[in-house]
Kinemage of the C-alpha trace (Angstrom):
@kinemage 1
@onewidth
@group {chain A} dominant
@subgroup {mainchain}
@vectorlist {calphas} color= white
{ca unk a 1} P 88.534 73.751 164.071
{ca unk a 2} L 86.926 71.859 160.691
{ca unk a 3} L 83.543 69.579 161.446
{ca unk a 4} L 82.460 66.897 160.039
{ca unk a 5} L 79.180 68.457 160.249
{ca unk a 6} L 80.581 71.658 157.832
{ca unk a 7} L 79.470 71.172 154.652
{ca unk a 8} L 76.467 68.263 155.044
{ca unk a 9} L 73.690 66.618 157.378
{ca unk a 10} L 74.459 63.193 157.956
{ca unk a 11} L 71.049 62.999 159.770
{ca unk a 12} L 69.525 60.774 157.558
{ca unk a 13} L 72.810 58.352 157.576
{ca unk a 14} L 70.181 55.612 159.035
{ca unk a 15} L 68.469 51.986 157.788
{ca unk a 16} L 64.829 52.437 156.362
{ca unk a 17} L 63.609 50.593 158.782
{ca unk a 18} L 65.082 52.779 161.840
{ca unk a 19} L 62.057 55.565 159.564
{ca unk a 20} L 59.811 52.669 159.223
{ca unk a 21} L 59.701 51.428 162.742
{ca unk a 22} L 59.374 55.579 164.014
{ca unk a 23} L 56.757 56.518 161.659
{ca unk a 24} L 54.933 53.551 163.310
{ca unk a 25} L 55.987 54.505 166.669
{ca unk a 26} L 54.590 57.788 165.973
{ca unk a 27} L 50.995 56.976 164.678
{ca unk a 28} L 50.403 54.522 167.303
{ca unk a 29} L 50.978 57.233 170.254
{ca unk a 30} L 53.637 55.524 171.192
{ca unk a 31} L 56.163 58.300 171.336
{ca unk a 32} L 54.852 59.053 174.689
{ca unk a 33} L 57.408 55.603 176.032
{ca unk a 34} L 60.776 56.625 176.856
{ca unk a 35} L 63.140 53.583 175.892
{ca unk a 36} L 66.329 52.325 177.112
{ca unk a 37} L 68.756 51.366 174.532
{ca unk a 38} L 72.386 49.608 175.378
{ca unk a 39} L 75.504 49.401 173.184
{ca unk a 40} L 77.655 46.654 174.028
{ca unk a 41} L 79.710 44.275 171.806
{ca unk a 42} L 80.299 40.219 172.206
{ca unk a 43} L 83.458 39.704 171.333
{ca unk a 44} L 86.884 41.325 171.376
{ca unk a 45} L 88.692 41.616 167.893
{ca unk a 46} L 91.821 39.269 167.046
{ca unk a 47} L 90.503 37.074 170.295
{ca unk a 48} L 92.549 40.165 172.321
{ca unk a 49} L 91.834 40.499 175.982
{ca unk a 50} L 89.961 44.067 175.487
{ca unk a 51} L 88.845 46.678 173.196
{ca unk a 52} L 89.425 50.580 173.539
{ca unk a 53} L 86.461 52.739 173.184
{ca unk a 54} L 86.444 55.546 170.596
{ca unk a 55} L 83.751 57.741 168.698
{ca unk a 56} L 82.169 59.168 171.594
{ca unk a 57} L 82.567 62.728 170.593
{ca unk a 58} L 81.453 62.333 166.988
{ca unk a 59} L 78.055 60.667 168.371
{ca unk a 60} L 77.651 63.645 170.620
{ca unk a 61} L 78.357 66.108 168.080
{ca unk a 62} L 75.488 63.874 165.728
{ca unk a 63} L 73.179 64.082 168.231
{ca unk a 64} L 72.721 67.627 169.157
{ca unk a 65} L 72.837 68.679 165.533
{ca unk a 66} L 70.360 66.016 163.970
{ca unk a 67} L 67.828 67.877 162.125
{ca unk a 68} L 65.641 67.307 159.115
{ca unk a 69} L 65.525 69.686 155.896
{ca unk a 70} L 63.392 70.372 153.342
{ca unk a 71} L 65.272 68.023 151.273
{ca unk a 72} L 65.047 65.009 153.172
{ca unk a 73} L 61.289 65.571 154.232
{ca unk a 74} L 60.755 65.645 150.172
{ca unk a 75} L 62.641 62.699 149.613
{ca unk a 76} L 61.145 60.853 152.405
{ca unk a 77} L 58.026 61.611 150.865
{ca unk a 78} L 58.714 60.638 147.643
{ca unk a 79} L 59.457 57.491 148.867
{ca unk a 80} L 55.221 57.009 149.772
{ca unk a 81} L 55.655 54.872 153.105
{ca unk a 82} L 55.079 57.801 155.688
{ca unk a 83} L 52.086 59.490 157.125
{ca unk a 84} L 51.899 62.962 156.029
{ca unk a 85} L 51.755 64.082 159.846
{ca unk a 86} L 54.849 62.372 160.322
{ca unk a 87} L 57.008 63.558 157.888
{ca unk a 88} L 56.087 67.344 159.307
{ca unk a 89} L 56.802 66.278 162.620
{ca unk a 90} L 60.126 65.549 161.622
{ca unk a 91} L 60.239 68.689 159.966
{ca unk a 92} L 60.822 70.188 163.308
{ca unk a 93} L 62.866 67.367 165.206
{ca unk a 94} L 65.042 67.460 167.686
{ca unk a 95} L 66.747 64.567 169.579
{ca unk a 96} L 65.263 64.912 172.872
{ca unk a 97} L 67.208 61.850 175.173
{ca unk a 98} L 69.925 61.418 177.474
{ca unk a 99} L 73.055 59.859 177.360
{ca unk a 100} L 75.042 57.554 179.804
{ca unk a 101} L 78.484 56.437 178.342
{ca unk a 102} L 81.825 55.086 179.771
{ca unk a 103} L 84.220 57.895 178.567
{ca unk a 104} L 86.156 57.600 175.458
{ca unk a 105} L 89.698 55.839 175.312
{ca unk a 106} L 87.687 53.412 178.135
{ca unk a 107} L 89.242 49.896 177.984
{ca unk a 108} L 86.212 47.917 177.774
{ca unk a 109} L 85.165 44.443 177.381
{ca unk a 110} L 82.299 41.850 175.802
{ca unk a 111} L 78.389 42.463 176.747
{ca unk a 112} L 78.687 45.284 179.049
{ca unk a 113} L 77.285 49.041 178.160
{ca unk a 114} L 79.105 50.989 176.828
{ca unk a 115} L 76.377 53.862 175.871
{ca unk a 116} L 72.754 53.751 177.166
{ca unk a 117} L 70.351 55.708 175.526
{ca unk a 118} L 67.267 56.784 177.484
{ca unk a 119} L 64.976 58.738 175.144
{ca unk a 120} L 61.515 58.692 173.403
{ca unk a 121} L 61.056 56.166 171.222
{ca unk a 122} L 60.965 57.504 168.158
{ca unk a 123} L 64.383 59.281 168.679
{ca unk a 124} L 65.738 56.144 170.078
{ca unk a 125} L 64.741 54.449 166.910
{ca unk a 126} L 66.360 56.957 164.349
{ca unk a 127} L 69.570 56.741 165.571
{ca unk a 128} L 70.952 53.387 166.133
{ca unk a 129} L 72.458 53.162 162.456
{ca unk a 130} L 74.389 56.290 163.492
{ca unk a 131} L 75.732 55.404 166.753
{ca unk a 132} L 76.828 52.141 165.634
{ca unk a 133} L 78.807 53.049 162.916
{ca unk a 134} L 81.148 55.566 164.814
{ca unk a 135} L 81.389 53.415 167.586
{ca unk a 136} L 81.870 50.072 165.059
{ca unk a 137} L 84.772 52.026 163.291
{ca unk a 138} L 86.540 53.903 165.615
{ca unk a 139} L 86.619 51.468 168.631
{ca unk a 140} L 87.842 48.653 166.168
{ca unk a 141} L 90.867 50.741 164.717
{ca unk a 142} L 91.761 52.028 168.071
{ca unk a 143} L 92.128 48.523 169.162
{ca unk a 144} L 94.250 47.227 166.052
{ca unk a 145} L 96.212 50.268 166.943
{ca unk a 146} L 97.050 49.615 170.216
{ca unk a 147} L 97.893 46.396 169.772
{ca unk a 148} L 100.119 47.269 166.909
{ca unk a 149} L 101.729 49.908 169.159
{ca unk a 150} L 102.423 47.237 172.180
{ca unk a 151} L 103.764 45.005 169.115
{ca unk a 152} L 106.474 47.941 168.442
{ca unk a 153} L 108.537 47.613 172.029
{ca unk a 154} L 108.179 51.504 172.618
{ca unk a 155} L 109.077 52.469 169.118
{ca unk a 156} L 106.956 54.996 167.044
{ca unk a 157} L 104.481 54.422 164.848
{ca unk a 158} L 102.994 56.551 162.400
{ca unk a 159} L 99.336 56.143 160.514
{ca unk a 160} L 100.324 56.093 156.802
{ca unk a 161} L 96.703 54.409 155.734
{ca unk a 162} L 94.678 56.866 154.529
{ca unk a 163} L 94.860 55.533 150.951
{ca unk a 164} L 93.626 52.271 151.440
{ca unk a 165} L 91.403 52.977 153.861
{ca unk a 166} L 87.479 52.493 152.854
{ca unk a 167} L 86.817 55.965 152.252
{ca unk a 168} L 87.701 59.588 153.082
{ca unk a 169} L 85.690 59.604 156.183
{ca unk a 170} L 87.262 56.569 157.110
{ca unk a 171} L 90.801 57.670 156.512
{ca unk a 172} L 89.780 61.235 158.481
{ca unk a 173} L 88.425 59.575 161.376
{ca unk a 174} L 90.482 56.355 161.163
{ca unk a 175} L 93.675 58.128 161.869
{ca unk a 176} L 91.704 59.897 164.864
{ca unk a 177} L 91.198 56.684 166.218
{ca unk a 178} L 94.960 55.522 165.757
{ca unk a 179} L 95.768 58.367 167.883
{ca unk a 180} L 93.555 57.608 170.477
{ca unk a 181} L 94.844 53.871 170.083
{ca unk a 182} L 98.735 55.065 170.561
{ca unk a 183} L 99.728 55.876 167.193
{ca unk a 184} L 102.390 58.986 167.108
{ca unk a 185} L 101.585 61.114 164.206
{ca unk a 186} L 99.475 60.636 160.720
{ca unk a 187} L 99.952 61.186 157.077
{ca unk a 188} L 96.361 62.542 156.640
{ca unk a 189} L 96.739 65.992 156.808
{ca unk a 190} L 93.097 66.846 157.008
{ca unk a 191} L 92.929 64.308 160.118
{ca unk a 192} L 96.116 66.729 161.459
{ca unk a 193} L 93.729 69.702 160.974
{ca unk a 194} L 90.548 69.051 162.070
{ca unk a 195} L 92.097 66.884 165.427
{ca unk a 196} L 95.478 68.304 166.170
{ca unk a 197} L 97.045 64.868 165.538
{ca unk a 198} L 100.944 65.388 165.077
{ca unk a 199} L 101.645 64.816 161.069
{ca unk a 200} L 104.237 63.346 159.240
{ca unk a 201} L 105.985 62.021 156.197
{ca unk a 202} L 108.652 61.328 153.698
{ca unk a 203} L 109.244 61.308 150.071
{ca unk a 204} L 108.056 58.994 147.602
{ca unk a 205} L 109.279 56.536 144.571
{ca unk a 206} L 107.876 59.340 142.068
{ca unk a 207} L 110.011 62.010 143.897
{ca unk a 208} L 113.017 59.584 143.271
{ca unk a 209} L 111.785 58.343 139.688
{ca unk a 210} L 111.245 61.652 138.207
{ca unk a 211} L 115.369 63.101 138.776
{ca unk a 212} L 117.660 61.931 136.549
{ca unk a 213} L 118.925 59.600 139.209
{ca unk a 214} L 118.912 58.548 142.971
{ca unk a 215} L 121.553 60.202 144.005
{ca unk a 216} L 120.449 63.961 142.116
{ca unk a 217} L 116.935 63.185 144.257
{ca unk a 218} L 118.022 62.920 147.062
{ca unk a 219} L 119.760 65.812 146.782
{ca unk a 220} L 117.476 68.199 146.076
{ca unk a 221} L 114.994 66.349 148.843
{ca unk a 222} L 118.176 67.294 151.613
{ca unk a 223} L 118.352 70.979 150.057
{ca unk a 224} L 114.562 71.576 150.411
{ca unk a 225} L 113.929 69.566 153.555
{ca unk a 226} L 117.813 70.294 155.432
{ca unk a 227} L 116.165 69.782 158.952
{ca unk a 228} L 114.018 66.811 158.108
{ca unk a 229} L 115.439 64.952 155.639
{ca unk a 230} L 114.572 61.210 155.672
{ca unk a 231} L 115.463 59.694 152.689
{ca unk a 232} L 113.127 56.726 150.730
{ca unk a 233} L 116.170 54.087 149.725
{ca unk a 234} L 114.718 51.579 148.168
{ca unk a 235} L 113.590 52.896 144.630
{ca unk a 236} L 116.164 50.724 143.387
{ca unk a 237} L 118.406 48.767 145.706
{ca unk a 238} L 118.812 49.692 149.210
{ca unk a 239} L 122.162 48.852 149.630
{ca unk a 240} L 124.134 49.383 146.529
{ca unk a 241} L 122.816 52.571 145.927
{ca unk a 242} L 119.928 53.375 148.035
{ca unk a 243} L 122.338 53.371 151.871
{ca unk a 244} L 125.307 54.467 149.972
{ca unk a 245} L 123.470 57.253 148.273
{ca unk a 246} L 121.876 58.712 151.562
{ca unk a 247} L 125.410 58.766 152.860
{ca unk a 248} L 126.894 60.759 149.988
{ca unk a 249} L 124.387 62.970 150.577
{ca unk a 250} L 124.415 63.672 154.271
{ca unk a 251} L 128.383 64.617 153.680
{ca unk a 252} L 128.258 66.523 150.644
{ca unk a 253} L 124.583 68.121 150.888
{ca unk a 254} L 123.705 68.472 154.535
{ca unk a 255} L 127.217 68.378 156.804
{ca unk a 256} L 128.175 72.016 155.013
{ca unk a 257} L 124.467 73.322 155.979
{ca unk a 258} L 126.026 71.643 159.305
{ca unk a 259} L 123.002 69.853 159.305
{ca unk a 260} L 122.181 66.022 160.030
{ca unk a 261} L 120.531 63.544 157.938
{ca unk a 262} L 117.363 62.368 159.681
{ca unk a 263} L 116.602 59.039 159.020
{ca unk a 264} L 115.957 56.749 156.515
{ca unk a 265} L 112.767 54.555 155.075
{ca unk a 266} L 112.354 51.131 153.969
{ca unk a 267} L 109.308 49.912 152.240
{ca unk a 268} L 110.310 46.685 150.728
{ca unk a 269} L 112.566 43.363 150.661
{ca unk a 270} L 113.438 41.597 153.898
{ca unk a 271} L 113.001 44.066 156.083
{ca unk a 272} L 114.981 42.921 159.187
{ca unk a 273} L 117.913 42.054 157.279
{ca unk a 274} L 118.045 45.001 155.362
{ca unk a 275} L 117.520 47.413 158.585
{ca unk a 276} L 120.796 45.104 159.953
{ca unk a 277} L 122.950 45.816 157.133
{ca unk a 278} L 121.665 49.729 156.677
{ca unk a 279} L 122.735 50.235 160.812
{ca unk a 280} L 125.884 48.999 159.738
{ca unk a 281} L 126.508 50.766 157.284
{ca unk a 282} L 125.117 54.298 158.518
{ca unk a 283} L 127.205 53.416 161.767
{ca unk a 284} L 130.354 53.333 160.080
{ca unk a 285} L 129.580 56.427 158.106
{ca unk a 286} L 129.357 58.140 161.116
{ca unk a 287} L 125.837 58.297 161.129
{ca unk a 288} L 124.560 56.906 164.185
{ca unk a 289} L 121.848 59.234 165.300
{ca unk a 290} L 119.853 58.547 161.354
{ca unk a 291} L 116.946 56.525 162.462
{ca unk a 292} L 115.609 53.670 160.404
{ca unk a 293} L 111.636 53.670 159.714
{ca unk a 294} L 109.427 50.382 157.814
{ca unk a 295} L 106.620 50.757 156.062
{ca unk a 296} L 104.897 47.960 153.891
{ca unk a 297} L 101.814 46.027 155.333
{ca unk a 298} L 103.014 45.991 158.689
{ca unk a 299} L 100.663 45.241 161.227
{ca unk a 300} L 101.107 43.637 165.174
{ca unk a 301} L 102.645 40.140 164.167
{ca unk a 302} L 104.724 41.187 161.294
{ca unk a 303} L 106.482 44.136 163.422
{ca unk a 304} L 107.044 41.506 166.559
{ca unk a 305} L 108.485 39.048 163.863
{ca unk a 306} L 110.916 41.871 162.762
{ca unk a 307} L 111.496 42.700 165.940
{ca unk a 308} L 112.209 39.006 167.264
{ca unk a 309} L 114.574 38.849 164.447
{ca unk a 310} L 116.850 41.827 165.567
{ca unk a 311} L 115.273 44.431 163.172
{ca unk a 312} L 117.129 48.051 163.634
{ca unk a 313} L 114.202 49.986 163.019
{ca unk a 314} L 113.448 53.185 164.972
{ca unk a 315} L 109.943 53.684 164.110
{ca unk a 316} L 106.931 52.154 161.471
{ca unk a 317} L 104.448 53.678 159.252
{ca unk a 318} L 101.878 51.242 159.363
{ca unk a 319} L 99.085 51.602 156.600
{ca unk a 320} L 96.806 48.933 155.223
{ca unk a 321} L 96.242 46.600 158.195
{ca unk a 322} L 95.797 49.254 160.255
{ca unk a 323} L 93.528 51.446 158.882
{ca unk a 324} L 91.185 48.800 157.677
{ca unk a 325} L 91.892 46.348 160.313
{ca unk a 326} L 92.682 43.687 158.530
{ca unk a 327} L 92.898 40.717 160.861
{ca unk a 328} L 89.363 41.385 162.241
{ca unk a 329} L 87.565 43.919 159.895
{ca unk a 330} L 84.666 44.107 162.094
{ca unk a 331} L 83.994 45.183 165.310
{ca unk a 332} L 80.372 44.069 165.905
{ca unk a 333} L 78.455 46.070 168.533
{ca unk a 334} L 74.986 46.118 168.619
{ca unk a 335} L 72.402 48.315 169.701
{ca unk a 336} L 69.045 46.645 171.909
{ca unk a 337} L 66.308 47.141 173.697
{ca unk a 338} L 66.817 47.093 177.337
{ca unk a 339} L 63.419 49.206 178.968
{ca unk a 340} L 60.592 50.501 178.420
{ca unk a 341} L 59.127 53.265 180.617
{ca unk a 342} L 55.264 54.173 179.985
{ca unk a 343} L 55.787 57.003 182.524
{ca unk a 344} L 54.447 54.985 185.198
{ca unk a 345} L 56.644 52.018 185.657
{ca unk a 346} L 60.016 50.643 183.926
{ca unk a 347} L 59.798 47.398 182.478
{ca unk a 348} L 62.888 45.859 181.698
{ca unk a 349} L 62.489 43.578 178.627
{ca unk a 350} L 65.275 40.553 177.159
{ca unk a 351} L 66.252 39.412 173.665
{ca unk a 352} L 66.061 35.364 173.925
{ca unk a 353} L 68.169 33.602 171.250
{ca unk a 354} L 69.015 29.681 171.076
{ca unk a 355} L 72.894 31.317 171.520
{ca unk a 356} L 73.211 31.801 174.529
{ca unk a 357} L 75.849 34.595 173.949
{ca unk a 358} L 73.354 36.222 172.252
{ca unk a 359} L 70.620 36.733 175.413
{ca unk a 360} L 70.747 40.391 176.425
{ca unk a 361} L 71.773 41.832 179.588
{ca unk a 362} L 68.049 43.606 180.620
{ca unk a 363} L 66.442 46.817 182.353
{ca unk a 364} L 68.624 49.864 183.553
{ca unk a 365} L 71.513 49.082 184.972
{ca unk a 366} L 74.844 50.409 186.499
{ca unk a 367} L 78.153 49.241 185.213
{ca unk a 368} L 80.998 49.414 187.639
{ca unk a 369} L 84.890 48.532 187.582
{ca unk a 370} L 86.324 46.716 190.572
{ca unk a 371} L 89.700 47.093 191.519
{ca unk a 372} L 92.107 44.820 193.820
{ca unk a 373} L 94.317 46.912 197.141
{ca unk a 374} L 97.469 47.513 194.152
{ca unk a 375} L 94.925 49.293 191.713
{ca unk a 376} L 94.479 46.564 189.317
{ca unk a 377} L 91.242 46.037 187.900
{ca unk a 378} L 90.041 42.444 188.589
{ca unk a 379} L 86.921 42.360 187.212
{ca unk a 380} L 83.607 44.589 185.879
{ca unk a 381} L 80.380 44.515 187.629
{ca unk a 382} L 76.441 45.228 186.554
{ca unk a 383} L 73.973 46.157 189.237
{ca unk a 384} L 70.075 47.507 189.057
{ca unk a 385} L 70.083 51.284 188.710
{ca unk a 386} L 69.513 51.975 191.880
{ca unk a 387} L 71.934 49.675 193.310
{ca unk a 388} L 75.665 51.307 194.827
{ca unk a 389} L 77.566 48.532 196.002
{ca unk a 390} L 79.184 48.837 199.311
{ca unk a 391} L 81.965 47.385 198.988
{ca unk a 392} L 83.628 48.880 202.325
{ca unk a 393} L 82.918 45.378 204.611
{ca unk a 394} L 85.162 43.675 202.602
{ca unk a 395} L 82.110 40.960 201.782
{ca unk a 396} L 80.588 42.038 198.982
{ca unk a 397} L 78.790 38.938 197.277
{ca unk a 398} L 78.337 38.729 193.630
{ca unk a 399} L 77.061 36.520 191.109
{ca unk a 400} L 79.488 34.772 188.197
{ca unk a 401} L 77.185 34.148 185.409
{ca unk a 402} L 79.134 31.721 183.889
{ca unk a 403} L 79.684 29.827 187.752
{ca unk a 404} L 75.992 31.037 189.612
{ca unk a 405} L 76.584 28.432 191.690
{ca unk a 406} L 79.558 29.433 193.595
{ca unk a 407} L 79.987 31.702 196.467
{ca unk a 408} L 81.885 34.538 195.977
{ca unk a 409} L 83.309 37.844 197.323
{ca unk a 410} L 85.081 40.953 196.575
{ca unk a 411} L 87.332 41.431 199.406
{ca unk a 412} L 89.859 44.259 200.199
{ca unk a 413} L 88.766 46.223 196.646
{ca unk a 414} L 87.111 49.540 195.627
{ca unk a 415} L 84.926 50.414 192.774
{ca unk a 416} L 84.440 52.938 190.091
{ca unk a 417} L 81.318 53.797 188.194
{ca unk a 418} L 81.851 53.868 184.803
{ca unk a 419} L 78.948 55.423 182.580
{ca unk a 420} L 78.588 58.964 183.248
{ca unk a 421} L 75.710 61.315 181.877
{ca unk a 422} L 77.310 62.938 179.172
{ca unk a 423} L 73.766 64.525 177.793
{ca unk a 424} L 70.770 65.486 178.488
{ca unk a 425} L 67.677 66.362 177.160
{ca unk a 426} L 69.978 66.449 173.554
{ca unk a 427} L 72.136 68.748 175.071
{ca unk a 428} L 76.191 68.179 176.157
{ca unk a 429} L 76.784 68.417 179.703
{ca unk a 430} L 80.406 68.542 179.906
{ca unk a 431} L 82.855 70.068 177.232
{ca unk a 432} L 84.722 66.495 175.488
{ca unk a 433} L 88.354 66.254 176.834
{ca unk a 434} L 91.028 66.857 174.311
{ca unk a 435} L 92.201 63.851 171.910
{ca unk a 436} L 95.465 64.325 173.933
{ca unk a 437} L 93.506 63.226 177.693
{ca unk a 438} L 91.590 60.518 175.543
{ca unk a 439} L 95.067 58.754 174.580
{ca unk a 440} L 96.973 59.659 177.830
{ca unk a 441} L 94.035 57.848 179.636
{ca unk a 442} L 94.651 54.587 177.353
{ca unk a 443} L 97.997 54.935 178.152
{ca unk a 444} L 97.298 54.710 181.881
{ca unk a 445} L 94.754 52.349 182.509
{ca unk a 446} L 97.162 50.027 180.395
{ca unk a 447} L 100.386 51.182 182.344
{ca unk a 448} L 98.854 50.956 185.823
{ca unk a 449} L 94.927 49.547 185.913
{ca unk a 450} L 94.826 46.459 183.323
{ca unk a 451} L 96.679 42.641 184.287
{ca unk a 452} L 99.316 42.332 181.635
{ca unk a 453} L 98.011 38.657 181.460
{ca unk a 454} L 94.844 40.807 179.717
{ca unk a 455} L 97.500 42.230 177.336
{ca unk a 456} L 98.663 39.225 176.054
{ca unk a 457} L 98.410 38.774 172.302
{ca unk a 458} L 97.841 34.956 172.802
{ca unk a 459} L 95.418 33.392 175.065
{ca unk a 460} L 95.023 36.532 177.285
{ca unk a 461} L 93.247 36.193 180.715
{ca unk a 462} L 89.303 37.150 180.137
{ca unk a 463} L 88.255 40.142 181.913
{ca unk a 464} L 85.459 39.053 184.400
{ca unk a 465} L 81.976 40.412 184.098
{ca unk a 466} L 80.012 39.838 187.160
{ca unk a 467} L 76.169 40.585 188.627
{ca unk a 468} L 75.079 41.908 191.855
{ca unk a 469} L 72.883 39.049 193.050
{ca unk a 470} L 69.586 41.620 192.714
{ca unk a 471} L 70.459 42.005 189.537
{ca unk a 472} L 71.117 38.544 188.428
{ca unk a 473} L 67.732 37.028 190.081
{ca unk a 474} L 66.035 40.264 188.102
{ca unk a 475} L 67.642 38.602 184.660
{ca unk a 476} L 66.807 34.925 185.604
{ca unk a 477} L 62.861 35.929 186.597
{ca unk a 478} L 62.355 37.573 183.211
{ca unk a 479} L 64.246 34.312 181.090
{ca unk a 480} L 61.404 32.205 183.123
{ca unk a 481} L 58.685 34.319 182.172
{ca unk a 482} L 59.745 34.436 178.810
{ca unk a 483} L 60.098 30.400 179.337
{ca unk a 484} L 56.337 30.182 180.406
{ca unk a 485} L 55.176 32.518 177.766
């Protein structure tokens, strides 16, 4: 199976100051500190009630393949900021930490870890750029894509955004993400190869332009393509000749092969009205099994309006708003500071900011999911790391942050831990499931774990996250030491 990692070394894909801030780290003998880096993110995109996690596996593969060449030492050199002794240490790097992560295809929610890093400094340092941006891209269009697959009622959808996506990477690893999200299939046939993502397609306007006419086109498309014919019809007008065409064609070209015509594709003009009319008409042809796909900047609230308004459509390619997800282009996690271990004792350390959204979540920490007697999950819960909540008295206190005033309990519910170790010492411990898992797992924990009132696409219900009451007094003590200075 093709690698990103094939033909290049994306080692260096970093900020300067990620170098900066080693090199430093380095000549102050500081390398010697093992930190404790989180991932988490603040907010969910489009104001949804949760995000899907993606990227896990490309971070994994970055990780245990980071190296420095020749080449980048020289250019590093060239740029004269680093100490000599530096530059050939990294000669001969290695990422050397451990990874904690909740698995991939995870529904997840706001300022809770996703990935912790535990690892020397230095290594910690170099590869927050990296980390971020898989987890930044994929995670976001996994989450546009499921909610544009909830949006579709059970219908298909298909990636078709490659070309308007950012770049190729984006396109390659965007459609892995759609799949993860729910999408069906993609257009990107290098995202097919590389992932084992189902692919599909059409025909275009040029196919259409280029024959003398519409009719000739499609006729040669039906002779080429006999068991997967599914015929563009709106090159020039969908239902004067486009519809009328496509049934010419499926009984003069394709009933003697005693073949079927497929489907057909609209990618223009009112779209519900037209998919009304073209079931009509295909319905009194005879044609009742030919399915009816859209295309044409769809995303979530443009397929539910279509939808709403009795649109016949079977399945959408959805391209644009998808791939670059348009709504809510950014996804916004961050990567901070949570411990510093000097080999002797763990200090847990806090980011302070006059937004109070913005104060971190400190130290090591565990991150569990608690779940009601039906299996639902009711809310997410952070304890020290050497806390396991017993939750089997059926009076297990916790602390809201938002309400630390109130008493309250988890009664008559069960927990699951949800970072696992994933590496070690820059080495995988367990083989990565297959894309297939990842997107049956989404599937699941939306079919069976996750309150539909967190599904909602306005004002959903927000996902608790609460605090063991340890781990909550830890947080408070360090804000009032910060406080006194």
């Amino acid at each position: 199976m093709k690698s990103q990692f094939d033909e290049r070394n994306l080692s260096m894909v970093m900020d300067l100051y990620e170098m900066t801030m080693a090199n430093g780290y380095f000549l102050s003998h500081e390398d010697d500190e093992t930190a404790t880096f989180d991932v988490f993110y603040r907010n969910n995109p489009d104001d949804a009630g949760f995000a899907v996690f993606a990227g896990l596996d490309q971070i994994l593969d970055y990780l245990e393949r980071m190296h420095f060449d020749r080449e980048d030492i020289d250019y590093l050199r060239s740029l004269q900021i680093y100490d000599e002794a530096f530059l050939e240490w990294l000669a001969g790097f290695r990422f050397r930490g451990t990874v904690y992560a909740i698995p991939e295809g995870t529904i997840m929610y706001p300022n809770e870890p996703i990935l912790t890093i535990e690892a020397p400094l230095v290594d910690a340092q170099l590869i927050e750029t990296a980390v971020l941006a898989q987890i930044n891209h994929q995670s976001l269009i996994a989450t546009k894509t499921q909610r544009i697959v909830r949006s579709a009622r059970g219908r298909s959808v298909a990636d078709f955004g490659a070309r308007r996506a950012h770049n190729m990477d984006a396109a390659v690893y965007g459609a892995r993400a759609a799949y993860i999200g729910g999408a069906a299939s993609t257009a990107t046939v290098l995202a097919g190869q590389m992932f084992g993502i189902p692919v599909s397609g059409t025909m275009a306007h040029s196919w259409v332009m280029c024959h003398e006419n519409e009719y000739a086109a499609f006729a040669r498309f039906a002779e080429l393509y006999p068991d997967n014919c599914i015929l563009l019809v709106d090159t020039y007008d969908v239902l004067e000749s486009g519809i009328p065409n496509a049934i010419r064609v499926a009984k003069e070209v394709l009933a003697p092969m005693s073949k079927r015509l497929k489907g057909i594709r609209l990618d223009s003009g009112d779209l519900a009205w037209l998919s009304k009319e073209a079931r009509r008409m295909l319905d009194e042809a005879g044609l009742n099994d030919c399915m009816i796909s859209a295309s044409n900047s769809l995303d979530e609230f443009t397929i539910r309006s279509i939808l709403d308004q009795g649109g016949c459509f079977d399945s959408f390619g959805v391209g644009e708003r998808l791939i670059t997800a348009k709504s809510e282009p950014v996804f916004g996690a961050v990567y901070k500071l949570a411990a510093i271990n000097n080999g002797q004792v763990c200090r847990p350390v806090i980011k302070i900011s006059e937004t109070f959204a913005k104060i971190t979540n400190p130290g090591r920490k565990r991150l569990w999911r608690v779940y009601n007697a039906e299996g639902i999950a009711i809310a997410d819960l952070i304890t020290m790391a050497d806390e396991t909540p017993d939750l089997s008295n059926n009076d297990y206190r916790f602390i809201d942050p938002q309400k630390p005033w109130r008493q309250q309990y988890f009664r008559d519910c069960t927990i699951k831990e949800l970072q696992q170790e994933v590496m070690r010492d820059g080495k995988r411990l367990i083989p990565s499931p297959s894309l297939e898992e990842v997107r049956a797992y989404v599937k699941n924990q939306l079919a069976h774990e996750i309150w539909p009132a967190e599904q909602r696409f306005e004002n959903p219900h927000i996902h608790f996250l609460d605090m063991s009451p340890d781990y909550y007094e830890m947080k408070m003590e360090l804000l009032k030491a910060e406080e006194r200075g």
